[in-house]
N, C-alpha and C positions, 0 to 999 in steps of 0.2 A: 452225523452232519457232514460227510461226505462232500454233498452239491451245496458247499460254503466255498468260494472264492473270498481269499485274502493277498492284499497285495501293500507295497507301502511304498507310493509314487512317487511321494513328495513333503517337506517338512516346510516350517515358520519357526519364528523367531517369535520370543511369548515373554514382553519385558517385566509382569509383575511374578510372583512379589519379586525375583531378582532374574536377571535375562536369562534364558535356558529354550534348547530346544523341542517344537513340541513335533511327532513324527505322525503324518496322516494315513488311518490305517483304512484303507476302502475295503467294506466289507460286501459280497454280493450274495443274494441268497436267491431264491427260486425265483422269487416274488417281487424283492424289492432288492436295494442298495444302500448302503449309509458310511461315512466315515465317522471315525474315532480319533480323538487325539490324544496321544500318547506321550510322557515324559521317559527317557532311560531308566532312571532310578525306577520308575513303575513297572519296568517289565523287570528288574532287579527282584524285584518286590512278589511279582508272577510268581518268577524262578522258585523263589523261597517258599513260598503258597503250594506251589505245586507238590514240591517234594515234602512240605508237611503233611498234604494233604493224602499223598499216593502211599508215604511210610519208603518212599525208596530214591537215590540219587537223579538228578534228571539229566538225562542220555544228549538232553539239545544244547548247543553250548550259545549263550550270548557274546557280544562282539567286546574285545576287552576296553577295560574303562583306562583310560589315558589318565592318568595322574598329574602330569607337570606339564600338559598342552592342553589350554582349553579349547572344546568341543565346538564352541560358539563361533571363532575364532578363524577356526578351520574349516573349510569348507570339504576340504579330504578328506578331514576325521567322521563331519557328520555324514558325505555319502559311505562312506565304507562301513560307519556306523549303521545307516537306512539300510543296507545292504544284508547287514550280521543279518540285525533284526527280521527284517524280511523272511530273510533264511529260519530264523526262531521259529517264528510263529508258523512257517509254511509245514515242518520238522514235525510239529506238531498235531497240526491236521490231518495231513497224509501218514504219520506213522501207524502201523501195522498196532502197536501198543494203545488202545484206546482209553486207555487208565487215565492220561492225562486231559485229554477233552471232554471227557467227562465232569470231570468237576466243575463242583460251583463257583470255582474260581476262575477257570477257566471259562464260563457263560458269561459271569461275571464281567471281567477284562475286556471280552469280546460283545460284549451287549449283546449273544443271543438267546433268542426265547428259549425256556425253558419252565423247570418246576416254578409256579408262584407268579408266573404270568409273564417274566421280562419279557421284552426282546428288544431290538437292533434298532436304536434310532441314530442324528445326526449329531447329536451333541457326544463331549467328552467326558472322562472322565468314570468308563463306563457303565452310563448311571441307566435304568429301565424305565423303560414307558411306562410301566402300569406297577405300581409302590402294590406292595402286600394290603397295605391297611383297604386300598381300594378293591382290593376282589374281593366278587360276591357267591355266594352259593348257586346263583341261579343263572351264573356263567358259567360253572363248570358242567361239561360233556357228560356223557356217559363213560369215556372212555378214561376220564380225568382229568381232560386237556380246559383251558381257558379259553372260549370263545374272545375274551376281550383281549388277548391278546391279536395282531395284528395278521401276523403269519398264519395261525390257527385260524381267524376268522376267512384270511380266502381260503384257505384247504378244507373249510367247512361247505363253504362255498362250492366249491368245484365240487363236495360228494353230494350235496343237493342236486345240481346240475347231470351229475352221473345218476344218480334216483330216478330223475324226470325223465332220463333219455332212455333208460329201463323199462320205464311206464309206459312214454310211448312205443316204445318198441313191441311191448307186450300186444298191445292194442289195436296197431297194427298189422298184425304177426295173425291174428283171431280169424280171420276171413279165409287162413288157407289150415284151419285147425279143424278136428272133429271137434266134435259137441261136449266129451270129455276134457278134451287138450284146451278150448277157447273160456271154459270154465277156470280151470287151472292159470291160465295166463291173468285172467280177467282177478283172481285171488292176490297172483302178484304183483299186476300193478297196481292195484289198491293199497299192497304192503306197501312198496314204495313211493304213493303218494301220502298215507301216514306218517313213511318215516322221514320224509323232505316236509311236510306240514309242521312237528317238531322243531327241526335242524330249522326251518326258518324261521320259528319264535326264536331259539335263541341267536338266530341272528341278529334278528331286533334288538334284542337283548344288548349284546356286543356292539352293536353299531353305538348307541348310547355312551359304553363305557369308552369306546372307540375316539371318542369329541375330542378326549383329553390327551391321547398320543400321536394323532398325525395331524396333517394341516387339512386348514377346510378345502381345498380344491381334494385332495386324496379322499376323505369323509364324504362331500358332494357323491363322488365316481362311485364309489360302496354302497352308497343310497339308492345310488340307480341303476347299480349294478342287482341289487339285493329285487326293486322294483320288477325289472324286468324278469326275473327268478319266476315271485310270486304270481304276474301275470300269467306265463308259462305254466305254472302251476292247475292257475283256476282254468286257463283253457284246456290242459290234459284232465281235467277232473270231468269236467262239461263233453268232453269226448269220449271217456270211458262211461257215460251215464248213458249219451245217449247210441254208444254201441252195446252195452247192457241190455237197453229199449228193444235195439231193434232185433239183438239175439233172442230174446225171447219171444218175439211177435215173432220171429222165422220159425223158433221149435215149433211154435203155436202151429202157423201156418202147415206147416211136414206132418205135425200128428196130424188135424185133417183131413189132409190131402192122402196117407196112409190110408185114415178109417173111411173115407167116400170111397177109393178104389177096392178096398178089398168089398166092401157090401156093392159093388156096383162090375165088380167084375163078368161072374157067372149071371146075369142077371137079364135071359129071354126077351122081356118083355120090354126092356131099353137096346135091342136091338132092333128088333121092332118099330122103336117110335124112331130110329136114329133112320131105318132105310124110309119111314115113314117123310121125315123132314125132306132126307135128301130127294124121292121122288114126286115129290108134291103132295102127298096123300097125308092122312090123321089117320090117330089112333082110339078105337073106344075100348077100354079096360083092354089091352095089350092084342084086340084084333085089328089090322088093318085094311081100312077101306078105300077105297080111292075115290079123290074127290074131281067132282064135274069141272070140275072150274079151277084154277090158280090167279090169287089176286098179285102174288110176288115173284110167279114164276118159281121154276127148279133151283136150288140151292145147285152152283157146281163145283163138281169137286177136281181138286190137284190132282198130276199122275201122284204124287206122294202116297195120297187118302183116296183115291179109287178103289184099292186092292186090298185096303187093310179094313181090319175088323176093332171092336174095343181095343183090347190089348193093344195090337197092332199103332189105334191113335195117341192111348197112350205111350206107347214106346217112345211116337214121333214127336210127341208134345216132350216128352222126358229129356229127346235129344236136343229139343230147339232150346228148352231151357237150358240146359247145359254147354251150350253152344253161347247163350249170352250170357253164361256167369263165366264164362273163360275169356269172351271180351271185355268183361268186366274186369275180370282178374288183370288181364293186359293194363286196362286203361289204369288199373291200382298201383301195378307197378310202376306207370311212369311217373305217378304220383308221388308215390314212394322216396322214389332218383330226384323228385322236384324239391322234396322234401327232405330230403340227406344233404341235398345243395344247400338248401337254405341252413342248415345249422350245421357245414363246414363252413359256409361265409360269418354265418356269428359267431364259431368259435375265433375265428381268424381274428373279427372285427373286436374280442374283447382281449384276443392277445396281442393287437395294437394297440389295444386301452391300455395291457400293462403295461405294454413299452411305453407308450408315450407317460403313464404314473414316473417311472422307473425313470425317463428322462427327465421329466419335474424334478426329481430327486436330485441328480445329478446338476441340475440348473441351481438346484438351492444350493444346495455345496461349495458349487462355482462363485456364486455370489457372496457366500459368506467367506470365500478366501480375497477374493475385492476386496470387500469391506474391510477382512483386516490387513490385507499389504497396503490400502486406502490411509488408515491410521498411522500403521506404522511408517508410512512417508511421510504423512503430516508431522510426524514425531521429529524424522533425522531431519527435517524441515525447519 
């Protein structure tokens, strides 16, 4: 856990059951933020945890406990105290020893998710979103991980997302592939729309278990976030069916066009009817006669097709087509660039959705420290 930012900003005064301070520990993780509130005696209590738990002394030192100055009292004691602490828990993040972060005591203390579904919310005490009794079997991953936890549900999220942009990429990609190579792609993005077909049950899944650890405005945004997934989905599905369609009306089309040229190559009596056309004249079983009369007039021909022969027209025909599937190609790729725009503006627009989740967060926070300096003025009141 590395990309965990811990910091400790600021503390309250917490008069039951007798007055003691409480130390606010902001926690930041990829995805989201939450504070913790913390008692000294509890990070005492860490300390002790730890080194039972590691089998060995612990290397971070806390800030010493005043004995005959209370803590409360002093407004020096408690920032220099905020400060130890600070320093404790940072100690222990970033040291090079991971023995200690590891533990369940340590997830614990700090509300991050881990084994058994916890993770990181705003209350104290550091109690988990999601209580063991409520996991289910058909929340966990393949990988082992809890969809219903909170963190795992958007990182599920973001690999479905990587799936889909996989799939179309495949898909895309078919138009400058041989017939080998567009098969092959056409394999893998079908994998990956199976494997995000999955990943989005059990997001459903999660979203459900989900009601019970965040607020409805965060739930709402997953809903819609999870919606717009699934769209995305059934239209990469509806695209790879009907480029499937039309790969194979093209082979269709080339075998064809292969077996009419080679039986119409060497073939006298179709050159014949061809100089037949072009001079006005008909043909009877491959002699030509000329006719008295023209009701259409002469067919005339290009400097192109003056000079050439079969072969010759089709060479010219093989080049015109070829000629309009590389404007084609052109026109694809600016499609392409339109389309690379579009989902660097949506990834943007739902990394503004985190921020602004993440600032909600922080609004809750802010409001629940109101509400209690609100009280405790009422109190010295």
């Amino acid at each position: 856990m590395s990309d965990v930012e811990i910091s400790i900003r600021s503390y309250s005064t917490n008069p039951t059951p007798k007055p003691h301070t409480v130390y606010h520990i902001q926690v930041r993780l990829p995805l989201r933020s939450y504070t913790i509130m913390k008692r000294y005696s509890e990070f005492v209590t860490l300390a002790n945890q730890l080194e039972h738990a590691v089998g060995d002394d612990i290397p971070f030192k806390l800030p010493k406990k005043h004995l005959f100055n209370k803590s409360i009292a002093n407004l020096d004691i408690v920032e220099e105290r905020r400060e130890g602490l600070e320093q404790f828990l940072k100690e222990i993040q970033k040291s090079s020893d991971s023995r200690w972060r590891l533990t369940d005591e340590w997830r614990e203390f700090m509300s991050l998710p881990g084994a058994g579904g916890k993770a990181g919310g705003a209350g104290g005490g550091g109690s988990s979103l999601l209580s063991s009794g409520s996991s289910n079997a058909s929340l966990i991953m393949p990988s082992g991980r809890n969809v219903g936890d909170p963190v795992v549900w958007m990182d599920t999220l973001h690999e479905v997302k990587s799936l889909l942009h996989d799939a179309r990429v495949c898909i895309s990609d078919r138009d400058q592939m041989s017939a080998t190579e567009a098969r092959t792609a056409a394999s893998e993005a079908q994998k990956c729309l199976v494997q995000s077909s999955s990943k989005i049950v059990m997001l459903e899944r999660g979203l459900k278990e989900l009601a019970n650890s965040v607020g409805q405005g965060e739930l709402r945004r997953r809903s819609d976030m999870l919606n717009l997934v699934r769209k995305e989905r059934e239209g990469i599905e509806s695209l790879a069916s009907t480029a499937s369609r039309n790969q194979a009306a093209a082979d269709a089309a080339a075998s064809s066009s292969r077996a009419d040229a080679s039986s119409t190559a060497d073939d006298p009596d179709l050159d014949a009817d061809r100089n037949a056309l072009l001079t006005g004249g008909k043909t009877v079983l491959g002699t030509v006669t000329s006719s008295a009369r023209r009701v259409l007039g002469p067919l005339a021909e290009t400097a192109e097709t003056r000079q050439l022969d079969n072969r010759g027209l089709l060479s010219l025909q093989t080049q015109k087509m070829q000629e309009q599937e590389d404007s084609l190609e052109e026109f694809s790729k600016i499609l392409s660039r339109q389309r690379q725009l579009g989902i660097e503006i949506n990834d943007e627009l739902e990394l503004q959705s985190e921020m602004i989740g993440m600032l909600e967060d922080d609004v809750d926070n802010s409001d629940g420290k109101l509400r209690r300096a609100e009280r405790a003025l009422r109190k010295v009141k």
